[in-house]
Steps between C-alpha positions, in 0.01 A plus 500: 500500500640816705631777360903506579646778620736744298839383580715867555716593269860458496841739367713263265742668664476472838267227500277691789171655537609854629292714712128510482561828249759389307473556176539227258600572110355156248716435187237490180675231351594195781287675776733494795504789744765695614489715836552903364759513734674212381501633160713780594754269694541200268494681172662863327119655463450816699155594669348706218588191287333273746252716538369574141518098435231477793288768372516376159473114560811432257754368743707197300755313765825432350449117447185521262690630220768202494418150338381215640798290608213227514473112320409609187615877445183592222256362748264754691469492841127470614316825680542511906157592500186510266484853319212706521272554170640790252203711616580514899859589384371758250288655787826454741741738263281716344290622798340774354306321236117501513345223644199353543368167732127394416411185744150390629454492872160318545448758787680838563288494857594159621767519822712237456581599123564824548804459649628296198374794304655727653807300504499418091462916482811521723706269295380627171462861479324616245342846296155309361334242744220334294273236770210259364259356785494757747214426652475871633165716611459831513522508895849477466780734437735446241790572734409220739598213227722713256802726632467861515775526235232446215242677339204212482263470272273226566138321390364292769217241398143605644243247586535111543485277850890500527760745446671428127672608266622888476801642288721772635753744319775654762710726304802752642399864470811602342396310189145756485263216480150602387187292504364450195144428530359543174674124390306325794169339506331280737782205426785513794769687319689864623670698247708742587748739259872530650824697400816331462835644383282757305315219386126456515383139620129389512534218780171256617426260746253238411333234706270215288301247687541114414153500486391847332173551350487544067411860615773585753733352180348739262550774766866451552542472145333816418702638792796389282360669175467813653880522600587361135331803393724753700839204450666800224501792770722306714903404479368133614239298631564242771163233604551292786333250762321161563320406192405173552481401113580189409795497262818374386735738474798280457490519117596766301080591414297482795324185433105567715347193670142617617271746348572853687864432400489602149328794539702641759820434243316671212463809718858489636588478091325834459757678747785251343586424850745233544445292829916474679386242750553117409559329839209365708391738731215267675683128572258212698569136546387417173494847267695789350342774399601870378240689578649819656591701192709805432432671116686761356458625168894662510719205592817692447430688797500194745845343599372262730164260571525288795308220698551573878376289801156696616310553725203255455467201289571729209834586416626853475589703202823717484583714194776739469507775197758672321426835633649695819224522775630872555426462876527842675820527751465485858463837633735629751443742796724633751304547827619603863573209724353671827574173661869633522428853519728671785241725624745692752690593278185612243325734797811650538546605154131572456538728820815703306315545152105570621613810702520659116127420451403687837603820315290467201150687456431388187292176512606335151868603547465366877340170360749450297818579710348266707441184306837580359680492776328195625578268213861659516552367841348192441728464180799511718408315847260228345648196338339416152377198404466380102145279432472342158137345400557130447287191379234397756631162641333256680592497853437133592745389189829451620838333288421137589149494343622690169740198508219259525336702232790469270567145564067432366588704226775249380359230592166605304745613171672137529158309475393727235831416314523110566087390540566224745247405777797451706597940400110574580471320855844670631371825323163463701643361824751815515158722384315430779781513749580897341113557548494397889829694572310783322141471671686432853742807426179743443280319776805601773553843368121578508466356828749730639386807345412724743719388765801686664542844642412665128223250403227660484609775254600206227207326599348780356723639238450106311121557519570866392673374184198221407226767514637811405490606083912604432456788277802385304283193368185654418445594119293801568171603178320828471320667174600176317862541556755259708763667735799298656753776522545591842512897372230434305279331791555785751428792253191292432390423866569876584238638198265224657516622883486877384173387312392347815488799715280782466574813396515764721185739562484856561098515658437281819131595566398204718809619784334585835654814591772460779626778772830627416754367657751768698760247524725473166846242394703797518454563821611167610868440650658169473797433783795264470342257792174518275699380204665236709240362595373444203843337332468254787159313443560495150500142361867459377336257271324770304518512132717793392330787238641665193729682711676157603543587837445143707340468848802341705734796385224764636480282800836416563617849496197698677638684718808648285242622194186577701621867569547539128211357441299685757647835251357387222128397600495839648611649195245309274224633757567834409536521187220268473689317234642137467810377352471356121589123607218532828275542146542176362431172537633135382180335364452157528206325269284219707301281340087485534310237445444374133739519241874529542568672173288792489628840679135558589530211772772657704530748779755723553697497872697806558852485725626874588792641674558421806602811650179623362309307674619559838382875463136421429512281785628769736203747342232213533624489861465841539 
C-alpha cells in the first residue's frame, strides 16, 4: 500500500488550481472550494464579505441551501468525506479551550521516535502534556526530549538493568504550575497544582507497572489518599496515565477482573472520579484493552475525551475542557532594521545635531543631548522593523508532511469508528509510511545543520536551546514560597545577589602600602583619533546595555560622533564623575550546577553601556 498523493484543489468556478498562493475559500456544507478571487467576480459579495467568511469559516455557496432535485427528494445525500470526531472539531472552533494530551512513549530518548513525538506535539498543541514510560535519567536535560515551551516536572525511575518506566508532567508557565510534592511517595506519580480561568486544578501523571509489586500498589494508592485528602482545596482534580488494570469499563459499573483492580476502583470512589475514556487504547492481534485512563472528579468541566493514534503501541489521549486556556498574546516590538539603514544620509544629520553637544560643560546635560540626538536621527534615517514572538515550529516540518499527518489521523478515527481488520491494516500501512517521512524529514535536516555560510552559529544556537534553563519555564522556591511571576522572580534574584556580595569595609589592615601615584584620570586627555580607534575594533556584534545604544550604530558612524564623544570622556575625567546609565547594568542570571529552581544556584552576568566601556579601555591603555 503507498500513500497517494493529495490531489490539488480545484475553484468550482474556474475549475483550476491557481497560483501556488492562491487562496482557496471551502464551503462548510458540500465542501467545494472557490478561488477568493473568483468569489468577487462570479458573485455580488465584496472583499470584507469574502474576507470575514474566511476568517470565520462560515462561507455557505449558493447551491447548498436549495433542495435536492435528486430521485427521491427526502433522501440525504451521503458525506464527501468521513467527518472528524466532535472533539477535533470542538478543539478546531474553540481554540482557546484548555487542553490536555497524556500518551505513553516507551522512550522519550529513543531517535527514531522522537521525531514522531515531536511531530504528534506539532499537530496537537497543547497547555498540559502528561507522558508514561519515559525511560529518562538524570543525565539528561529536560529540554533535549520536551520543548522549551514547558515547564517539566518529571520522576525518572532509579535502579534496574534497563531503562523503564518514568512519568513526566510538561505544563505551560502561563498556567503557574507548582509541584506538589507532599502527595508523592515512592510510587511513579507527579502532582502538580495549576490555574485555569481563575480556577485551581490539581493535575497527576501516573505510570503502574503490569507487573508491580503488592508494595509499589499500596504506595501508589497511598499516593492517591494523600491527594484525596487535599481533593476540597481545589476547583477539580484530573488523574491520568497507563494503569495497566485489568477492567471492563464498557458497562455502566466498572466490572474488575484481577485482584489489584478493585482496589484501585475503591480508591478512585473516594475522589468520586469518573473515568471519560471507553475506547481501547492498547489494540494487538488478539486483545483490547483500556488501560490508559483519564479521571476527573468534575465531568462538567470536560467537553471532549478522545482516542488518538500515538506514538507507541499505546494509543494517545486527547481531552479538551470547558475553560479558556488564557494564553498570553504575542508580544510585539518595533526594532531598527539596520539592514536598510541609509547611513549617508544618518552621518550627515548626526554631523548637523552633535555640534550642540560640543558646547556643553555639563556632563549629565551633555550625556543626554547626546543620546538624544542620536536616537532622533536614527528615528528618522533608519527604517523600523515590527517582530512579534511566535510559536516555536519545527523547521524540518513542511505542508506535505502535516498532510500526511492529517490523512493518519483519519484514517486512525475511521478504524476506531468501523473496527474492521481491513480499517486497521490501511490505518497501520499509512502509520508507518507518516513515521518514515517523519524520521527521514529530521535525519536530512540534522544532517545539514551546520552547513552553509551561517552554519555554525545555528549549529550552535540548536545546542544552545537543549542545554540552556529558559527562565520563563523555571518555577523558582525560596523560604518555602513558589515564584513564577517574572516581577516577582527578578525582585527575588536581586535580594539574592545583594546577599551574595559582601558588604563593604571601612579597615583594610592586611594592604601593603603602595607609593603614590603622581599620575591621576583627570589629567588624562582623550583625542577624536583615540576615540576612533576605539569605535572601530569594537565587535558590532556586541550586546547593547541599559542605555540601548547597539555596536553597529557606534561603528557605522565613528567618525561623525567620535569628536562628540572625545568631549564627553574628557568631561567625565574631570569631573571625575560618570553618567547615571554608565552606572548600571542589565543582569543576566546563569545557572550553576545543581538545582534549577533555587536562586542560590545562579550567577549573575553583568552587560553595561557601551560607550562606557570604551573609556575604561582608553584609561587601561593609558
Amino acid at each position: 500500500f503507498q500513500m497517494p498523493e493529495m490531489p490539488p484543489s480545484l475553484c468550482f468556478y474556474c475549475d483550476k488550481v491557481g497560483r501556488k498562493n492562491a487562496v482557496f475559500i471551502r464551503c462548510n456544507d458540500c465542501l467545494l472550494e472557490f478561488h477568493r478571487t473568483c468569489l468577487r467576480k462570479f458573485t455580488k459579495m465584496s472583499e470584507v464579505e469574502v474576507n470575514e467568511c474566511k476568517k470565520k469559516n462560515n462561507f455557505s455557496c449558493w447551491s447548498c441551501p436549495l433542495p435536492m432535485l435528486n430521485d427521491s427528494f427526502w433522501s440525504v445525500p451521503e458525506p464527501l468525506r468521513p467527518s472528524r470526531a466532535h472533539g477535533s472539531l470542538y478543539q478546531q472552533n474553540n481554540k482557546k479551550a484548555a487542553a490536555i494530551l497524556c500518551f505513553n512513549a516507551r522512550s522519550l530518548k529513543n531517535r527514531k521516535r522522537a521525531a514522531d513525538i515531536a511531530a504528534l506535539l506539532e499537530s496537537h498543541p497543547t497547555d498540559v502534556l502528561a507522558i508514561n514510560e519515559t525511560w529518562l535519567s538524570p543525565d539528561i536535560f529536560d529540554h533535549e526530549v520536551i520543548p522549551t515551551d514547558y515547564v517539566v516536572m518529571r520522576k525518572d525511575r532509579t535502579g534496574g538493568r534497563r531503562p523503564a518506566g518514568g512519568v513526566l508532567l510538561a505544563i505551560l508557565p502561563h498556567l503557574q504550575p507548582r509541584r506538589q510534592t507532599q502527595l508523592e511517595t515512592t510510587a511513579e506519580a507527579v502532582w502538580a497544582e495549576v490555574k485555569v480561568s481563575n480556577l485551581r486544578f490539581l493535575i497527576a501523571s501516573v505510570y503502574r507497572a503490569p507487573n508491580s509489586t503488592p508494595e509499589q500498589n499500596d504506595e501508589l494508592l497511598r499516593s492517591l489518599s494523600l491527594a484525596a485528602e487535599q481533593q476540597h482545596k481545589y476547583d477539580a482534580c484530573f488523574v491520568m496515565g497507563d494503569f495497566n488494570l485489568d477492567v471492563d469499563w464498557s458497562t455502566e459499573t466498572p466490572l474488575p477482573r484481577t485482584a489489584p483492580a478493585e482496589q484501585f476502583l475503591d480508591a478512585f470512589d473516594n475522589f468520586a472520579f469518573a473515568q471519560l475514556i471507553k475506547n481501547a487504547t492498547r489494540t494487538t492481534a488478539t486483545s483490547e484493552k483500556t488501560i490508559d485512563l483519564f479521571l476527573c472528579d468534575t465531568p462538567n468541566l470536560v467537553s471532549t475525551s478522545e482516542v488518538i493514534a500515538g506514538v507507541s503501541d499505546h494509543d494517545a489521549l486527547l481531552i479538551g475542557l470547558k475553560v479558556d486556556s488564557r494564553r498570553p498574546p504575542p508580544v510585539s516590538t518595533t526594532l531598527p532594521d539596520w539592514r536598510r539603514a541609509h547611513w549617508p544620509a544618518l552621518n550627515d544629520l548626526l554631523a548637523a545635531k552633535l555640534q550642540e553637544v560640543m558646547q556643553e560643560d555639563d556632563l549629565s546635560v551633555a550625556w543626554t543631548a547626546w543620546k538624544t540626538a542620536l536616537f532622533d536621527c536614527v528615528a528618522e534615517c533608519v527604517p523600523s522593523r515590527r517582530t512579534r514572538s511566535k510559536r516555536k515550529l519545527l523547521p524540518w516540518m513542511d505542508k506535505n508532511l502535516k498532510k500526511l499527518i492529517k490523512i493518519k489521523d483519519d484514517l486512525f478515527a475511521q478504524w476506531m469508528s468501523n473496527k474492521t481488520n481491513e480499517a486497521r491494516s490501511i490505518f497501520e500501512t499509512a502509520r508507518k509510511a507518516t513515521q518514515g517521512a517523519v524520521r527521514l524529514a529530521k535525519d536530512r535536516w540534522f544532517w545539514n545543520l551546520g552547513r552553509g555560510p551561517q552554519g555554525a552559529a545555528v549549529f550552535w544556537k540548536f545546542i544552545h536551546s537543549k542545554s540552556k534553563v529558559p527562565l520563563n519555564t523555571t518555577i523558582f522556591s525560596a523560604d518555602g514560597r513558589i515564584f513564577s511571576e517574572p516581577a516577582a522572580v527578578a525582585s527575588q534574584f536581586l535580594a539574592t545577589f545583594k546577599q551574595n556580595f559582601s558588604p563593604a569595609g571601612t579597615d583594610f589592615p592586611f594592604l601593603r602600602r603602595v607609593p603614590v601615584q603622581d599620575e591621576k584620570l583627570s589629567k588624562l586627555h582623550v583625542t577624536a583619533s583615540e576615540v576612533s580607534a576605539l569605535l572601530h575594533v569594537l565587535d558590532a556584534k556586541s550586546a547593547a546595555g541599559p542605555d540601548g545604544i547597539p555596536a553597529v550604530l557606534l561603528k557605522s558612524c565613528a567618525e561623525t560622533i567620535c569628536p562628540s564623544l572625545a568631549h564627553i570622556f574628557n568631561l567625565s575625567l574631570q569631573t571625575r564623575d560618570l553618567p547615571a546609565d554608565w552606572k548600571c547594568a542589565a543582569v543576566t542570571p546563569i545557572p550553576k550546577e545543581g538545582n534549577k529552581n533555587e536562586f542560590n544556584n545562579y550567577r549573575p552576568i553583568s552587560v553595561t553601556s557601551l560607550v562606557g566601556k570604551l573609556l575604561e579601555k582608553h584609561v587601561r591603555n593609558q
